[in-house]
Each structure stands twice: as structure tokens, then as C-alpha cells.
DRENTORKOL-3810 file (N, C-alpha, C; in nm, 4 decimals):
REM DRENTORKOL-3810
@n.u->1.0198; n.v->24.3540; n.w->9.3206; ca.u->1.1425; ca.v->24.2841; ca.w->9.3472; c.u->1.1082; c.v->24.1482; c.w->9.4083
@n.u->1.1571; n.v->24.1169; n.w->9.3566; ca.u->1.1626; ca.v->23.9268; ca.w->9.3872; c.u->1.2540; c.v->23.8638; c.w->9.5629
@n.u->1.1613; n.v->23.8082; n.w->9.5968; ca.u->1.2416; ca.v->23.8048; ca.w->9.7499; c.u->1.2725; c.v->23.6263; c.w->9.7473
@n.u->1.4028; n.v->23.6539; n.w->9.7389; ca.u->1.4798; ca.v->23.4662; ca.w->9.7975; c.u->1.3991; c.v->23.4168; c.w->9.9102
@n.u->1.3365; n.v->23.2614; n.w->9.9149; ca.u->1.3106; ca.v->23.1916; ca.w->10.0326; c.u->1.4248; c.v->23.0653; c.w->10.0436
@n.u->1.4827; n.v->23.1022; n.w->10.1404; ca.u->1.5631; ca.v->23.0183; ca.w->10.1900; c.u->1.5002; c.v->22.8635; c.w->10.2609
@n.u->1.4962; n.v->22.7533; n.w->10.2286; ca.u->1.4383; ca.v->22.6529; ca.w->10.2966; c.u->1.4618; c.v->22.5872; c.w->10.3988
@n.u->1.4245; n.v->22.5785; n.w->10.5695; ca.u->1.5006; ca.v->22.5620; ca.w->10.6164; c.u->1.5878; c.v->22.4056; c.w->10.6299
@n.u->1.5127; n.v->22.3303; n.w->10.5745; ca.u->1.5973; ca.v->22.2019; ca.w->10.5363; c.u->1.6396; c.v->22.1935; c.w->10.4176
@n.u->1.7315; n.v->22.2350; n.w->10.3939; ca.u->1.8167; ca.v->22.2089; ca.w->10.2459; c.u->1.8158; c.v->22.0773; c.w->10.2176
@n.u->1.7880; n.v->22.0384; n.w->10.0737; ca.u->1.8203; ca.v->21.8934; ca.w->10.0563; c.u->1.9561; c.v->21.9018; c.w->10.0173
@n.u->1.9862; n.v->21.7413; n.w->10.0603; ca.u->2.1237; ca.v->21.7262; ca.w->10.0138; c.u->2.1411; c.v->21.6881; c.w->9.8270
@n.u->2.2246; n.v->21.6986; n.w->9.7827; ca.u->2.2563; ca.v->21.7363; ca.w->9.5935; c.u->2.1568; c.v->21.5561; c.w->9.5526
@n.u->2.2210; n.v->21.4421; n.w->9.6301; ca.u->2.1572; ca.v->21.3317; ca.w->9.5967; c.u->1.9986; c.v->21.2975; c.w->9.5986
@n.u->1.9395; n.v->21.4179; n.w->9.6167; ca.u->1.7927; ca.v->21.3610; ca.w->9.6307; c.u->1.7245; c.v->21.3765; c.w->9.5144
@n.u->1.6440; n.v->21.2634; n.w->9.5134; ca.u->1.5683; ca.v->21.2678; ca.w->9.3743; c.u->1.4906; c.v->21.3083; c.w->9.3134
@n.u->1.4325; n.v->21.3854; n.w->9.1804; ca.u->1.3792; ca.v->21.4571; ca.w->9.0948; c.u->1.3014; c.v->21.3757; c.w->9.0095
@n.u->1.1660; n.v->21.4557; n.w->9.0150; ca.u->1.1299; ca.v->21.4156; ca.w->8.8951; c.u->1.1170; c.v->21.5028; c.w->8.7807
@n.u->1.1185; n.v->21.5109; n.w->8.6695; ca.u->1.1500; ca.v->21.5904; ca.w->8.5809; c.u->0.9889; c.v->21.5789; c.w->8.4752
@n.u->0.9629; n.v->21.7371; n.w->8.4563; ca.u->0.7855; ca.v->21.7166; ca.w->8.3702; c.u->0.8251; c.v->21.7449; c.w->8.2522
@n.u->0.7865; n.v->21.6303; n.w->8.1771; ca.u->0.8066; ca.v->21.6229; ca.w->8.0258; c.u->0.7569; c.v->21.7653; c.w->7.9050
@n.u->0.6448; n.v->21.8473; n.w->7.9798; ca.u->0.5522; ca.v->21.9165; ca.w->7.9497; c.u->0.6652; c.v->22.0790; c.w->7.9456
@n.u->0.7173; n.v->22.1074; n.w->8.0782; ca.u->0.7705; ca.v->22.2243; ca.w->8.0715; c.u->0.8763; c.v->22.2416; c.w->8.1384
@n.u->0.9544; n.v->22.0887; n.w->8.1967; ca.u->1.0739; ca.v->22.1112; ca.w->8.2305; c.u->1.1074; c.v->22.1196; c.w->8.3720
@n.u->0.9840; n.v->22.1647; n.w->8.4495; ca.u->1.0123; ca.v->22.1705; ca.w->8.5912; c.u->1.0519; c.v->22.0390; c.w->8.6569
@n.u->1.0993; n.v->22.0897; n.w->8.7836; ca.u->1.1268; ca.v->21.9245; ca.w->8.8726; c.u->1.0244; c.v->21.9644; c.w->8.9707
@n.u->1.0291; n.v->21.8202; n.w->9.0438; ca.u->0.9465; ca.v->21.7827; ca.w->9.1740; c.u->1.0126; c.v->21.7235; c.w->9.2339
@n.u->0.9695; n.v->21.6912; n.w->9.3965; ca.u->0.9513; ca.v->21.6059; ca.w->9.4431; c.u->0.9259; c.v->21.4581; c.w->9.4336
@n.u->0.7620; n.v->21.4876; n.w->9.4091; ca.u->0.6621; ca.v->21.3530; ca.w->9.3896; c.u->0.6214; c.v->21.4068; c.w->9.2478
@n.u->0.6210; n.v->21.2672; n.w->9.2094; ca.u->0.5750; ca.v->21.2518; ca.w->9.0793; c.u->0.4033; c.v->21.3338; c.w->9.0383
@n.u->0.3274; n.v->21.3049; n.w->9.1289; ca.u->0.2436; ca.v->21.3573; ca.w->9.1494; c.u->0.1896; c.v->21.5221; c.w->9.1075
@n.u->0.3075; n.v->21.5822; n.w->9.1245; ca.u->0.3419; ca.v->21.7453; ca.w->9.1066; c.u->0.3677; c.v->21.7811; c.w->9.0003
@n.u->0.4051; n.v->21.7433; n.w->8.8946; ca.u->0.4078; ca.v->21.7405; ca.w->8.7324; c.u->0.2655; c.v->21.6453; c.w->8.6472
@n.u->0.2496; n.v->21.7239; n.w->8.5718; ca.u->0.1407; ca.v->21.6338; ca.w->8.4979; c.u->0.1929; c.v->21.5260; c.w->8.4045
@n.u->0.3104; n.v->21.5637; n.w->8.3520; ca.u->0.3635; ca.v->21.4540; ca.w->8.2867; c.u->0.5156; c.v->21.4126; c.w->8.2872
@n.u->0.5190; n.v->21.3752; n.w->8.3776; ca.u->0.6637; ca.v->21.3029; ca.w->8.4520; c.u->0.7099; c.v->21.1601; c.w->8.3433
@n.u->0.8591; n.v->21.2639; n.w->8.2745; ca.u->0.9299; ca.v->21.2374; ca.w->8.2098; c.u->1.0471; c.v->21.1520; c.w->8.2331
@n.u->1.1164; n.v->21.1470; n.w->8.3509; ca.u->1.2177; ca.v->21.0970; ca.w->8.4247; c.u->1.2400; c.v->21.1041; c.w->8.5558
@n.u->1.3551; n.v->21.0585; n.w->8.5825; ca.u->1.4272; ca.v->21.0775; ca.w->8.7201; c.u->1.5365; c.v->21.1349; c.w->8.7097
@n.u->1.5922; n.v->21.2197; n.w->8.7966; ca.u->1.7036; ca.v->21.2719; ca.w->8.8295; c.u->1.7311; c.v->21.3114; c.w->8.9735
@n.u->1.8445; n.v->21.3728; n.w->8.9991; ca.u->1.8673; ca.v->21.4387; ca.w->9.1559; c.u->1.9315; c.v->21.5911; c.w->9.1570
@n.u->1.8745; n.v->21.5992; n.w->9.2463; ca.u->1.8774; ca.v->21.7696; ca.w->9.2722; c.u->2.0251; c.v->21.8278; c.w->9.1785
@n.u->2.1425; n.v->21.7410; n.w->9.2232; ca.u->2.2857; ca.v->21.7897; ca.w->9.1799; c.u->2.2845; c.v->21.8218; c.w->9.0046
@n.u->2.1927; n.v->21.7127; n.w->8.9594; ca.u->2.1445; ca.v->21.7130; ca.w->8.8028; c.u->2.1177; c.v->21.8394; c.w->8.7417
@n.u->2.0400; n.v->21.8970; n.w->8.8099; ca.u->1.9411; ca.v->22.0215; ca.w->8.7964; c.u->1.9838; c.v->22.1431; c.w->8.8737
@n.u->1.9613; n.v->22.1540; n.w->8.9483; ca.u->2.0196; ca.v->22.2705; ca.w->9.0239; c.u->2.1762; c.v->22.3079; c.w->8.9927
@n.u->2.2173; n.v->22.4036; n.w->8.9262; ca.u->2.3873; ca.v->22.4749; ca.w->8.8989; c.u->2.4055; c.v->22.4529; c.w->8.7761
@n.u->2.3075; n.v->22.3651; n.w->8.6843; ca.u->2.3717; ca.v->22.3290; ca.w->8.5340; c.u->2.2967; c.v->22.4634; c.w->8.4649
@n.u->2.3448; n.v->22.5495; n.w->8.4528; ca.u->2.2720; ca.v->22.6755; ca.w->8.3290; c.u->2.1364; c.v->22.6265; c.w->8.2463
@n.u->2.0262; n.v->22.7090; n.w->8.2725; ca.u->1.9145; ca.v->22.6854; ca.w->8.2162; c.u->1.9303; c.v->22.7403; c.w->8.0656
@n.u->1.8884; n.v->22.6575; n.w->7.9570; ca.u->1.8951; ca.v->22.6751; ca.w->7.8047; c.u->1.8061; c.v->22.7473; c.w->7.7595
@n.u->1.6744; n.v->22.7502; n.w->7.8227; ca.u->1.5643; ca.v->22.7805; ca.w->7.7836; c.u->1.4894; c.v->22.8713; c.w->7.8901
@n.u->1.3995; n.v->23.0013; n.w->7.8244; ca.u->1.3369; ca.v->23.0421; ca.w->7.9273; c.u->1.2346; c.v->22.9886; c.w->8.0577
@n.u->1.2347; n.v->23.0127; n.w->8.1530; ca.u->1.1323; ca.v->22.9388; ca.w->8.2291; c.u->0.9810; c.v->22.9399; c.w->8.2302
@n.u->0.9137; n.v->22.8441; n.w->8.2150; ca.u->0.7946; ca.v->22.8330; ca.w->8.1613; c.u->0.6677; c.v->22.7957; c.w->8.2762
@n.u->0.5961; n.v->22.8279; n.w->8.2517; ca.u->0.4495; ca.v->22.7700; ca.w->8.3091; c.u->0.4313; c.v->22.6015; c.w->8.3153
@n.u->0.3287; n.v->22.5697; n.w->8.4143; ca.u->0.2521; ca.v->22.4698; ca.w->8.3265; c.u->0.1695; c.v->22.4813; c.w->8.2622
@n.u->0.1690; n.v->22.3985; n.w->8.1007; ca.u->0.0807; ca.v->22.4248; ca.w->7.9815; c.u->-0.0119; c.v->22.4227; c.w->8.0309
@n.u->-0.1101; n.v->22.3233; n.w->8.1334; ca.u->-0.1958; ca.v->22.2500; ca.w->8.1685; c.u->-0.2383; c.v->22.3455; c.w->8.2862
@n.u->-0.1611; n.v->22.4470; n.w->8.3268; ca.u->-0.2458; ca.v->22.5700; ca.w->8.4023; c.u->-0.2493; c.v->22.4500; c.w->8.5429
@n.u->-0.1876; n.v->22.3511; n.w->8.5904; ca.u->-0.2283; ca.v->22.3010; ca.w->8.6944; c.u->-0.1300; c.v->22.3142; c.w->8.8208
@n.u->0.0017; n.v->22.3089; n.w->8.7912; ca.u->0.1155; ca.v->22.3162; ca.w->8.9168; c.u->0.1685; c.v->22.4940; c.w->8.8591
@n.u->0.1022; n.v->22.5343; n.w->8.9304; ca.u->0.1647; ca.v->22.6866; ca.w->8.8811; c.u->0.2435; c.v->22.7656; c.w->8.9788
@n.u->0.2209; n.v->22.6887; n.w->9.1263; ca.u->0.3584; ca.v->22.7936; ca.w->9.1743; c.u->0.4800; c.v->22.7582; c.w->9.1498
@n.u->0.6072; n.v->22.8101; n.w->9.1133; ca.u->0.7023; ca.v->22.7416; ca.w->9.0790; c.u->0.7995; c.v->22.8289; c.w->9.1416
@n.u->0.9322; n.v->22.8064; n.w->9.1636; ca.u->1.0330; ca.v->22.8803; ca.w->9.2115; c.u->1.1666; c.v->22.8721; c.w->9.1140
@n.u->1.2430; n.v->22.9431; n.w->9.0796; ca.u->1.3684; ca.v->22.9890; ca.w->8.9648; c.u->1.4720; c.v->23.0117; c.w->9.0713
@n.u->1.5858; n.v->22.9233; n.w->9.0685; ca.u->1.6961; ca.v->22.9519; ca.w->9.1005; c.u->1.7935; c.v->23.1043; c.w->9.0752
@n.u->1.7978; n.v->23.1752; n.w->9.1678; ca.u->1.8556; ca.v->23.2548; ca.w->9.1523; c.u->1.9813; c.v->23.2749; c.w->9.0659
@n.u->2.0482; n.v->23.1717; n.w->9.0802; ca.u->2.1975; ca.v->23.1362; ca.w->9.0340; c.u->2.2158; c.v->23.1156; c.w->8.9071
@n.u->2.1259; n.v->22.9759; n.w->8.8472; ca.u->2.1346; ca.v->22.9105; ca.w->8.7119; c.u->1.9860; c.v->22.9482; c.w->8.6367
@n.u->1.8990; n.v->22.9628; n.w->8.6937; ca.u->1.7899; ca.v->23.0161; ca.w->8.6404; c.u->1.6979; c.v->22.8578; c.w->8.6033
@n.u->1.7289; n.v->22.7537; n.w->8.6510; ca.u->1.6186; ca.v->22.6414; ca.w->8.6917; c.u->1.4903; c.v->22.6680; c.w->8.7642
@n.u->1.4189; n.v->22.6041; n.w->8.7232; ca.u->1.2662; ca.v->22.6136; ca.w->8.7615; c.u->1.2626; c.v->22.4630; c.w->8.8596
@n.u->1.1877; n.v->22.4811; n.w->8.9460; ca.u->1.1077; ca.v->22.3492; ca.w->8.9864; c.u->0.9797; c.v->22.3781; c.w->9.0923
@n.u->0.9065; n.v->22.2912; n.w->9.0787; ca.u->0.7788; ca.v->22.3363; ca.w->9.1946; c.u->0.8292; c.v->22.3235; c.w->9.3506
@n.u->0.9164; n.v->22.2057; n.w->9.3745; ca.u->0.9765; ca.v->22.2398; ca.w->9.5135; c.u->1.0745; c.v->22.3011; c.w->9.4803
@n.u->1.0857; n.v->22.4735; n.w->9.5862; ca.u->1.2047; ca.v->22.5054; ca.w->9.5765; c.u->1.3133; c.v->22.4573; c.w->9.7144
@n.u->1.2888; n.v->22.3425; n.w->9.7296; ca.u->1.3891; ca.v->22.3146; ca.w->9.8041; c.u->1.5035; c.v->22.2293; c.w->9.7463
@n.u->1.4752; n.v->22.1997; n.w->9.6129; ca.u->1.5337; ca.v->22.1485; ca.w->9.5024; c.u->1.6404; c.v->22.2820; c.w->9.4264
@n.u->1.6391; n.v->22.3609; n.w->9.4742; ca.u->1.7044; ca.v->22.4757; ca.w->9.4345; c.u->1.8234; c.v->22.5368; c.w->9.5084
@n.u->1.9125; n.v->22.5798; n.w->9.4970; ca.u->2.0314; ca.v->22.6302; ca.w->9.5941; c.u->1.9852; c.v->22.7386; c.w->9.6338
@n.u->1.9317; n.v->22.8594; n.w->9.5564; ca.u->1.9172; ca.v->23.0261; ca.w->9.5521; c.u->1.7623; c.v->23.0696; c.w->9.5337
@n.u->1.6175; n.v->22.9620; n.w->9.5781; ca.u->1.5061; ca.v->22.9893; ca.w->9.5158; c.u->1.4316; c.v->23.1149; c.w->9.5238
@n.u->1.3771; n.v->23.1609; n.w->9.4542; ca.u->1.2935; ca.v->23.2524; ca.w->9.5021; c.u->1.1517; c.v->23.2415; c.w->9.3987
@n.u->1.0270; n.v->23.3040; n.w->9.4292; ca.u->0.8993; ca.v->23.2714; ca.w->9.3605; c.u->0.9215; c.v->23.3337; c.w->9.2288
@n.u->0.8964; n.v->23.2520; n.w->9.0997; ca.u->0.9087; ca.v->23.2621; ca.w->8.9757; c.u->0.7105; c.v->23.3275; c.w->8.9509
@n.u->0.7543; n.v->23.4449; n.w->8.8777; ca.u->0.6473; ca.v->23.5820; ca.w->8.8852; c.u->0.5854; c.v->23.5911; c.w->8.7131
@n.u->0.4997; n.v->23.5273; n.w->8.7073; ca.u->0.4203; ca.v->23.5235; ca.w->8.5344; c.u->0.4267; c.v->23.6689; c.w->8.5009
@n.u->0.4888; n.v->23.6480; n.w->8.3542; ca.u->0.5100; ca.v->23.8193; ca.w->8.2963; c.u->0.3992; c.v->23.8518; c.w->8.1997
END
């Protein structure tokens, strides 16, 4: 069973994302994706229904990731998330 981490500083919806061209996750810092595709903010990402299953990085390099409980979004910070909890390779 999968256990929610609550963060204790929630970001607020306006903070900014970067989005990895590779598998979809967000970040923080650009740095945290291997191939940083855009910008966005948390409100972007977090609550909009995920289309697609949640994925790895191809590149085997940012692999902890966290899945929104709620919408089923991925991102490596889960403080970018409303509901995160650790996303578990099947």
C-alpha cells in the first residue's frame, strides 16, 4: 500500500514547472528532467486528469517520482502535487 506524503510547505497553484519532454514529469529546476520541454505552473498540472499512464525516466536518471493521488500526475517534486504519494515501478 502506497502511503501519501504530505509536504509541509505546500506550494501555492502559481509556481512554476518545468515540464520533461521525454516522459512528461514536472520539476522544480530545470535541472531535474533531462529534457526540459517547457514552462508551466503547478495549477497547469496538478487537477487536470492524466491521459496517459505514468512513466519512468527513459534515461533511467530522475527516477524517484511521486503520482498525485487525485488526477494521477507525475512529477519529481511532489510538492508540485495536491495528494502525492511515491509512484512504485510495476
Amino acid at each position: 500500500m502506497s502511503e501519501k506524503k504530505n509536504f509541509p510547505g505546500k506550494l501555492p497553484p502559481q509556481t512554476p514547472a518545468v515540464i520533461c519532454a521525454n516522459c512528461g514529469a514536472v520539476a522544480l529546476k530545470p535541472t531535474s528532467v533531462c529534457k526540459p520541454q517547457g514552462h508551466g505552473t503547478k495549477k497547469d498540472w496538478c487537477g487536470t486528469k492524466s491521459i496517459k499512464n505514468p512513466s519512468f525516466c527513459r534515461n533511467n536518471v530522475h527516477t524517484n517520482r511521486y503520482q498525485c493521488a487525485t488526477c494521477g500526475q507525475v512529477a519529481i517534486d511532489g510538492e508540485l502535487l495536491c495528494a502525492s504519494e511515491p509512484l512504485v515501478r510495476k
